[in-house]
C-alpha positions as CSV (number, residue, x, y, z in Angstrom):
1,X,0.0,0.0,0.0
2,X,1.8,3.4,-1.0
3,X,1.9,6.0,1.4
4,X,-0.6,8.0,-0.6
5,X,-3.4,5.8,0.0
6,X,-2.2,5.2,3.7
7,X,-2.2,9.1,4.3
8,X,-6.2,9.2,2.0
9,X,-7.4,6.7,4.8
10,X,-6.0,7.7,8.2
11,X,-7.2,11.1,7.0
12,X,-10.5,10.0,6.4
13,X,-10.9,8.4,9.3
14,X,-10.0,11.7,11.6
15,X,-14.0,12.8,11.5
16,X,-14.6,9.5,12.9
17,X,-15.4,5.6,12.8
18,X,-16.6,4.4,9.6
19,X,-16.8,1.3,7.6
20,X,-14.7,0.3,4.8
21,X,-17.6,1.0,2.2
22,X,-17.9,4.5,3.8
23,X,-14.2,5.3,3.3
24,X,-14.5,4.2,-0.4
25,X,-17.2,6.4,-0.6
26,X,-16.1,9.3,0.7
27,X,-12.7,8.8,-1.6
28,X,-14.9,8.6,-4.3
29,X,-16.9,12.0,-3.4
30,X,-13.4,13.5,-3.3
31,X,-12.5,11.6,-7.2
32,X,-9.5,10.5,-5.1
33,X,-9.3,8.3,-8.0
34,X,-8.3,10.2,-10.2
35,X,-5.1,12.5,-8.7
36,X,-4.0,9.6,-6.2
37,X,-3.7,6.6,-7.7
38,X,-6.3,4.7,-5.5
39,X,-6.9,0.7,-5.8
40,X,-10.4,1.0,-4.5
41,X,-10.3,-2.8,-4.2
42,X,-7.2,-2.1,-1.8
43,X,-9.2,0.0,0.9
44,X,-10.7,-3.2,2.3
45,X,-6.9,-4.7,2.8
46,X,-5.5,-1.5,4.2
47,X,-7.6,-0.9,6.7
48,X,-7.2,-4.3,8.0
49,X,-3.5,-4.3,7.9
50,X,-3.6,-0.7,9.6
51,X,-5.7,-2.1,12.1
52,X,-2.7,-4.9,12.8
53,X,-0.3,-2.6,12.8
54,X,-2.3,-0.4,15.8
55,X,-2.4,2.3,13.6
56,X,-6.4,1.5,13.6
57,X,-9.0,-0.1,16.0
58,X,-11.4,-2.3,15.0
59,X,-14.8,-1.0,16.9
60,X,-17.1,-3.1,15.5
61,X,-17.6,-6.3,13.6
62,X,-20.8,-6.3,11.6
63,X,-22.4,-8.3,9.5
64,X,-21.6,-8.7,6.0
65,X,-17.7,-7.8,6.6
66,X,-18.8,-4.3,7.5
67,X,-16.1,-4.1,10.1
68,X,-16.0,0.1,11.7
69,X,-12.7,1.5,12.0
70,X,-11.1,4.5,13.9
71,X,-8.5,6.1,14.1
72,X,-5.8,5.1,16.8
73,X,-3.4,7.2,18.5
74,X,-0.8,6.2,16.7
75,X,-2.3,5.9,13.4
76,X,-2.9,10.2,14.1
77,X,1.0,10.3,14.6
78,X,1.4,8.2,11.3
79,X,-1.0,10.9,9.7
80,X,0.7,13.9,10.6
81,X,4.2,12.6,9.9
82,X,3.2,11.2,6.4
83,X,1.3,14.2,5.6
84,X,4.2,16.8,6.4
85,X,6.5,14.4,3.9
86,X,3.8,14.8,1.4
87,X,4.1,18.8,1.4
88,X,8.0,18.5,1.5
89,X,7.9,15.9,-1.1
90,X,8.4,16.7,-4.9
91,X,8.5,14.0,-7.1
92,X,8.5,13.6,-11.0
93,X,4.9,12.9,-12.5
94,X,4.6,9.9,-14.7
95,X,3.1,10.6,-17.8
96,X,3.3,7.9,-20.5
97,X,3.1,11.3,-22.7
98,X,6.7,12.3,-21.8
99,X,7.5,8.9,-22.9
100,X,5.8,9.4,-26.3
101,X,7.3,13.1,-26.2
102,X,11.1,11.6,-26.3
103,X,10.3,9.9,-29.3
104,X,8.7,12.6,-31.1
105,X,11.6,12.7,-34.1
106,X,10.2,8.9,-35.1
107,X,7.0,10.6,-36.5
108,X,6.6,11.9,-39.6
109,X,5.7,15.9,-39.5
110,X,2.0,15.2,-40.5
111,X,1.5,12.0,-38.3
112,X,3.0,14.2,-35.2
113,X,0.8,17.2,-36.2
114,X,-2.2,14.3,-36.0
115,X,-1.2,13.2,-32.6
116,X,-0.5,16.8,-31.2
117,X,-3.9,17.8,-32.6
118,X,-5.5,14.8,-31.0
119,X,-4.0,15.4,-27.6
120,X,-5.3,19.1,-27.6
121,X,-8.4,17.7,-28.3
122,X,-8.8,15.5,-25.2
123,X,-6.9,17.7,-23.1
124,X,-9.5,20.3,-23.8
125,X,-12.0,17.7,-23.0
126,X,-10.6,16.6,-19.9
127,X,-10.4,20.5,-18.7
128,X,-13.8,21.0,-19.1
129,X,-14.9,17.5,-17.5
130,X,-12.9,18.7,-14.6
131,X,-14.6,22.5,-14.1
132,X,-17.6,20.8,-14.4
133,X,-16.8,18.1,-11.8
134,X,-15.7,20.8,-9.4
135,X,-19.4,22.2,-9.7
136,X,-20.9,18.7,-9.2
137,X,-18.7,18.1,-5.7
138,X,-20.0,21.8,-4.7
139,X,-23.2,20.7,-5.6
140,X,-23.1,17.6,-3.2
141,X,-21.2,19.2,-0.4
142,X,-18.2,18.4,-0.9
143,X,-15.6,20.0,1.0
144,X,-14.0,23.2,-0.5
145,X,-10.5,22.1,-0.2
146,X,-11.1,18.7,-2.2
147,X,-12.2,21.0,-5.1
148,X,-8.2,22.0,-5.3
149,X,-7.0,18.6,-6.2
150,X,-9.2,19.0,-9.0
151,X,-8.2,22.8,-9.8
152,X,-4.6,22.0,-9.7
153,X,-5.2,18.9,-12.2
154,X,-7.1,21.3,-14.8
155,X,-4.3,23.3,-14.3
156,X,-1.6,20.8,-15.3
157,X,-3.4,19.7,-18.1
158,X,-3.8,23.7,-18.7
159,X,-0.1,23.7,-19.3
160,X,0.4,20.8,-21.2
161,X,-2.5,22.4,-23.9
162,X,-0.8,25.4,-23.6
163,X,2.5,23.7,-24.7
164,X,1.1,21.2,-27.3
165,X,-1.0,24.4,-29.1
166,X,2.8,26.2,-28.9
167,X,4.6,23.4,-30.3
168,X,2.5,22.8,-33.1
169,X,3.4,26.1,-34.6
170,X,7.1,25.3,-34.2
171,X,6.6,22.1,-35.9
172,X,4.5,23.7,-38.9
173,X,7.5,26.1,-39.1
174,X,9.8,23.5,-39.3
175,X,11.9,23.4,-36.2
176,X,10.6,20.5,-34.4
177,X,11.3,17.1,-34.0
């Protein structure tokens, strides 16, 4: 289990006990999905490993496997320290794009103008999909700071628009690959 999704659940679980299927969600409501890398199918398994490792407390066994988790004292300590690395952290973003980007000078001109004009085209897609998912989590009540993992994606795919729109006109002058 990454130290993301560790960090996603202890944090959840600071409002109080809940379920595994409340966790999920709740990471759902927040599209935790989508700018953390989240196995939903892992939740289940990480809570009960937390749990062993007295980072969390089992407070109820229900039916159904609907075992209620809280937060431990040490599972707050955990929280905080992994949380502070996450701010101090910066680590490269893996974008199979950068991988296709290194290899750009294998396409012919019109097959990378095709590609670069495709990307633009989803990337303007995806932008608006986000906007309007920030207006659907407002709608639902989600909380105000979740809408900034979203605003900070639309942002990096922003950039990456804005760079794809200014490289085509290099490439249609001629100076890249």
């Amino acid at each position: 289990m990454s130290s993301s999704t560790r960090v996603l659940l202890l944090g959840v679980l600071l409002d109080g006990p809940l379920h595994g299927y409340e966790v999920r969600r709740r990471l759902e409501t927040w599209g935790a999905d989508k700018w953390a890398s989240v196995a939903y199918g892992s939740i289940y398994h990480g809570l009960g490993r937390m749990a062993d490792e007295g980072l969390l407390r089992r407070v109820e066994e229900g039916r159904g496997g609907k075992t209620v988790y809280e937060i431990t004292e040490a599972g707050r300590a955990e929280f905080a320290l992994l949380l502070m690395n996450h701010w101090w952290e910066i680590k490269p973003i893996v974008d199979p794009f950068q991988v296709a980007l290194t290899f750009m000078n294998r396409l012919s001109p019109a097959d990378l103008t095709a590609a670069m004009k495709g990307r633009a085209v989803q990337l303007r897609a995806s932008v608006g999909m986000l906007d309007r998912a920030i207006a659907a989590k407002r709608a639902h009540d989600a909380p105000r700071h979740v809408d900034e993992t979203l605003r900070l994606n639309a942002a990096q795919l922003q950039a990456q628009l804005d760079w794809i729109e200014e490289a085509l006109e290099r490439v249609a002058r001629g100076e890249l690959p």
